[in-house]
Each structure stands twice: as C-alpha cells, then as structure tokens.
C-alpha positions as semicolon CSV with decimal commas, in nm:
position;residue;x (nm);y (nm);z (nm)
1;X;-1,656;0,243;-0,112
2;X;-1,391;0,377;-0,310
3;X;-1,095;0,181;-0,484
4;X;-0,796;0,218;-0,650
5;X;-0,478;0,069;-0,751
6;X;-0,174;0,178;-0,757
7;X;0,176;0,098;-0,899
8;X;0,512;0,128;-0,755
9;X;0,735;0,133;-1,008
10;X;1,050;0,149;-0,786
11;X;1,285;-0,081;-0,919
12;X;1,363;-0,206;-0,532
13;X;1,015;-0,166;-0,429
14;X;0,786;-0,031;-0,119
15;X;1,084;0,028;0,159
16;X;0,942;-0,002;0,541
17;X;0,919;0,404;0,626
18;X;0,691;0,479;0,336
19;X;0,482;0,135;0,385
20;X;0,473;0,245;0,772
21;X;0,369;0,581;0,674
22;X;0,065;0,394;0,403
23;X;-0,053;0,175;0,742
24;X;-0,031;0,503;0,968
25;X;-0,233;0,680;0,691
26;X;-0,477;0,412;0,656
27;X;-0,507;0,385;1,034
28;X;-0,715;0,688;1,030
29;X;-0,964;0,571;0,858
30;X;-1,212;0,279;0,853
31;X;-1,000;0,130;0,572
32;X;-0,880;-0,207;0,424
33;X;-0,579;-0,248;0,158
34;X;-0,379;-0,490;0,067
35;X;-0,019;-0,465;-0,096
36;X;0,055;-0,720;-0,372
37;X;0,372;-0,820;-0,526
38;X;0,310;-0,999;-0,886
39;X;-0,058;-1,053;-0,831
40;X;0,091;-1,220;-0,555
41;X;-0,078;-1,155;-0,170
C-alpha cells in the first residue's frame, strides 16, 4: 500500500471542484483517503 500526505497550504483551503476532482481521481482506483483539517477528521 502506498501513503502519503499532503498539505494544502491555501490560505481558504480545499474548494469543492478540486476536492470533486481528488474523489473522481480516487474513484478509479481501489483507494481510501481521508481529508483532515487540524488533525481534525
């Protein structure tokens, strides 16, 4: 399995079209992520 964080560093954050693109992405593949905001689930 492969892993890896990432950082947005986006003052205002993930914005719905690229977090719809991530889940259409991710949809492809047998995948799991999760997005986190302060450690936070």
């Amino acid at each position: 399995m492969r892993e890896c964080d990432v950082t947005i560093k986006n003052r205002a954050g993930l914005h719905t079209r690229p977090a719809a693109s991530i889940v259409k992405l991710a949809a492809k593949f047998q995948s799991e992520f999760f997005i986190m905001k302060d450690d936070l689930r």
